[in-house]
C-alpha positions in Angstrom: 131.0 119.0 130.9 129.7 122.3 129.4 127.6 124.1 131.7 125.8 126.8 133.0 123.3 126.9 135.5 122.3 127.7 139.1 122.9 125.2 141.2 120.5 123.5 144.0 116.9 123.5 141.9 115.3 120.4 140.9 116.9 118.9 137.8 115.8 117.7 134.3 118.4 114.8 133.0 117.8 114.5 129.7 120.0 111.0 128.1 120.5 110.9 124.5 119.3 114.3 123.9 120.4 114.8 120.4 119.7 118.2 118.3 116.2 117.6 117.8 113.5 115.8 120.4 116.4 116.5 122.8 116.6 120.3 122.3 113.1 120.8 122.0 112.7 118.9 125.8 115.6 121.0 126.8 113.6 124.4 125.6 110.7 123.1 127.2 111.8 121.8 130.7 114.1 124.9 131.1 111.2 127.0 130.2 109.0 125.4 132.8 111.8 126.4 135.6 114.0 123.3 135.9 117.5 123.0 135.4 118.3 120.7 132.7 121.1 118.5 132.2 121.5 117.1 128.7 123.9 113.8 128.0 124.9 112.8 124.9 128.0 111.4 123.6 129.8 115.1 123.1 128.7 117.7 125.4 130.4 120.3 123.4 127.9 119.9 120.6 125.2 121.6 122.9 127.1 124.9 122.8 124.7 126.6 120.5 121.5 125.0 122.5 123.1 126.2 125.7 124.0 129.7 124.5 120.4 130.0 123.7 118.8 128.8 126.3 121.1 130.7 129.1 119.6 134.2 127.0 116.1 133.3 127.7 116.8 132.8 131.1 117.0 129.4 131.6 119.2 126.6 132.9 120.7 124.1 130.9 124.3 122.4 130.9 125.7 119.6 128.8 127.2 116.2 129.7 129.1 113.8 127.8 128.4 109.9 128.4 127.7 107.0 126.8 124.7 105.7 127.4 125.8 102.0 127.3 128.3 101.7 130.0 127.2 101.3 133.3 129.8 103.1 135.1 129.7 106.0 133.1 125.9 106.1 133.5 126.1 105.6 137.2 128.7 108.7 137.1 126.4 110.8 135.5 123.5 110.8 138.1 126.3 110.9 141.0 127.7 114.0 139.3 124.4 115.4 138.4 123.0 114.8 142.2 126.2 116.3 143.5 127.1 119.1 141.3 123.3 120.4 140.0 120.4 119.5 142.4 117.7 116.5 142.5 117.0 114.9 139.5 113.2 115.5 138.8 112.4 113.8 135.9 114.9 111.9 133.7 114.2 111.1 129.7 115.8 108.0 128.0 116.0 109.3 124.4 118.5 107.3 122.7 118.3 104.9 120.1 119.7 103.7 117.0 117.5 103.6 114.0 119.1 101.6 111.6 116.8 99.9 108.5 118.9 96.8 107.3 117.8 94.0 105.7 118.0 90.5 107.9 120.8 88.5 105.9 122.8 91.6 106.1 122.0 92.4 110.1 125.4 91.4 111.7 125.9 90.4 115.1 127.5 93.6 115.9 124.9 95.6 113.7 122.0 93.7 116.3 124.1 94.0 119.7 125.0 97.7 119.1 121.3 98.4 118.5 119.9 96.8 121.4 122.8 98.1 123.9 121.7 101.8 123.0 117.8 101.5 122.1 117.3 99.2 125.3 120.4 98.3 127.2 121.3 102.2 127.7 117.0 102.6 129.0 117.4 99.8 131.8 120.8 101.7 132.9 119.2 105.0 133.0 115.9 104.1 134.5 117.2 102.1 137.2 119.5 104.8 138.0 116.6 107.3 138.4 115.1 105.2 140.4 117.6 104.7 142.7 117.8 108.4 143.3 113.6 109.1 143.2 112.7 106.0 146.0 115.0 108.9 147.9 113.0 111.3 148.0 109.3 109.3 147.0 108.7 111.2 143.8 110.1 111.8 140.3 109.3 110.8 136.4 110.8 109.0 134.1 110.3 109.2 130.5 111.1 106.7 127.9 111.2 107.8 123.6 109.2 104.8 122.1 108.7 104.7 118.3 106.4 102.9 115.9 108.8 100.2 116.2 108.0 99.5 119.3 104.7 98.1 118.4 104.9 96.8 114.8 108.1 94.9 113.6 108.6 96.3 109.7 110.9 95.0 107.7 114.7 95.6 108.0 114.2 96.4 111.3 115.0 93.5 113.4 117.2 95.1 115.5 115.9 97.8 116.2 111.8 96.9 116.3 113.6 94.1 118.5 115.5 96.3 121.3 112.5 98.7 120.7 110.0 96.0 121.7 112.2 95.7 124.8 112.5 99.4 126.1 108.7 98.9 125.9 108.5 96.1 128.2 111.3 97.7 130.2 108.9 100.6 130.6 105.8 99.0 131.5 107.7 96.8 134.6 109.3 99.6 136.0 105.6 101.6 135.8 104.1 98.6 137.6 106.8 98.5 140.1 107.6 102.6 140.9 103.8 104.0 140.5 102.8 102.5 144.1 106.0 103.9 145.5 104.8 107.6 143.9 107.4 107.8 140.7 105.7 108.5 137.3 106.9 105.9 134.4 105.8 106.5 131.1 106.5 105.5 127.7 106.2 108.1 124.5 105.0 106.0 121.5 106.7 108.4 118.4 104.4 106.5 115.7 105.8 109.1 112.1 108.7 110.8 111.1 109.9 114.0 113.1 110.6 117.2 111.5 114.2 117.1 111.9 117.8 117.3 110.1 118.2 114.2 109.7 114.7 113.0 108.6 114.8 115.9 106.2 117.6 114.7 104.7 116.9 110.9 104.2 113.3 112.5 102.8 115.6 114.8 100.3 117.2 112.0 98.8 114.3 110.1 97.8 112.0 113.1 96.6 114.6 115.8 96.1 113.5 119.6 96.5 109.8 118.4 97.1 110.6 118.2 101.0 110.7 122.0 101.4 106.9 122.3 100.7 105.8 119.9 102.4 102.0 120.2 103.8 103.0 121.3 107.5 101.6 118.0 109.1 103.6 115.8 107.3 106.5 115.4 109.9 105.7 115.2 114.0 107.1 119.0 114.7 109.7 118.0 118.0 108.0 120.7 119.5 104.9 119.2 120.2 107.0 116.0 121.6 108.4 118.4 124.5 105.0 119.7 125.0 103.6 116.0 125.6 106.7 115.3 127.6 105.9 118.4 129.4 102.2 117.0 130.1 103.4 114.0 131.3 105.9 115.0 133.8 102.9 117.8 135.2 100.2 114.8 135.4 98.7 114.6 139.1 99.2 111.7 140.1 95.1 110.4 140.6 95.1 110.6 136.3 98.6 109.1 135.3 99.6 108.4 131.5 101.7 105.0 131.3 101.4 104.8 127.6 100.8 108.0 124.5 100.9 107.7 121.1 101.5 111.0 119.2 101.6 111.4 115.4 100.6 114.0 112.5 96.9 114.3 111.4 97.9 112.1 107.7 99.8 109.9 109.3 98.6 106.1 108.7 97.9 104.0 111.8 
């Protein structure tokens, strides 16, 4: 564990928060007086994040966990309730978007997939709910993607354990909004501006990516800002379900 942070304040519990939608909810939650508490598979690579967020006055430390094993899940919110303060609102951000055709889709490929895209959001969310019936309040956020509605090609595994978190989603909304805890499910339907994306993008249309129009790619700043909406929403006008996408972007 990296951290820094006041302790006792209601927390932010951010799983799978990468460098990109996950920083950008980290900036937004801390921002909005929360202490937040990122996961990912190496804490240490949220040095940088943490550093910056500390200077602007905010609270944010890092966890390491995988997201797939129940125990080590089950740690996290013990540790996190113990160590940090109440968990507020927990994200389930993880997810493995892998683009491979079906013959060459392995059993391990599929399994791996499903275990972090889905799997890992049943853990989490159940988790955060045991902690939120507690206290009879709390949100929880899921990271959907286009796949989660429209099964492309190559994507069996992951449209497939997409599909699921979905479903997952919409159960655990049904169940936990008459007991007062906010479930809702972030439909991601484009590409985000991000490292990564940048660099598949690169590869396929070279130095053309840095002038790109500036609503070609979901900026992950306006993700945080909708994650940010949600978690604020009174509870007489709920969200269950958003979609969110650039202006150009085909739907």
């Amino acid at each position: 564990m990296t951290a820094s942070s006041i302790a006792g304040g209601p927390v932010a519990l951010l799983v799978g928060a990468g460098d990109a939608i996950g920083a950008a909810v980290a900036r937004r939650f801390a921002a909005g007086g929360l202490q937040v508490c990122m996961a990912r598979r190496d804490a240490a690579k949220a040095k940088a994040l943490i550093d910056e967020v500390v200077a602007s006055g905010g609270a944010l430390q890092a966890f390491s966990v995988d997201a797939r094993q129940e125990a080590a899940v089950q740690d996290l919110f013990a540790e996190v309730e113990r160590e940090v303060g109440p968990i507020e609102v927990c994200l389930y951000n993880a997810g493995s978007n892998v683009n491979t055709p079906l013959l060459e889709t392995s059993e391990s490929l599929f399994r791996k997939s499903w275990e972090l895209a889905c799997y890992g959001g049943f853990l989490t969310g159940r988790e955060a709910a045991r902690y939120m019936l507690q206290r009879g309040h709390g949100t929880i956020l899921f990271t959907g993607a286009t796949a989660s509605v429209r099964g492309g090609a190559g994507f069996a595994a992951f449209a497939s354990a997409k599909f699921g978190l979905r479903a997952l989603a919409q159960s655990m909304a049904r169940e936990l909004g008459p007991k007062n805890i906010h479930v809702a499910h972030l439909l991601i339907d484009g590409g985000v501006d991000s490292e990564a994306i940048r660099k598949r993008m690169r590869a396929r249309i070279g130095d053309k990516v840095d002038s790109l129009p500036p609503n070609t790619l979901i900026q992950t700043k306006a993700i945080a800002e909708a994650y940010w909406a949600l978690h604020v929403q009174p509870a007489y006008g709920w969200t269950h379900e958003l979609d969110l996408r650039t202006s150009i972007e085909r739907w």
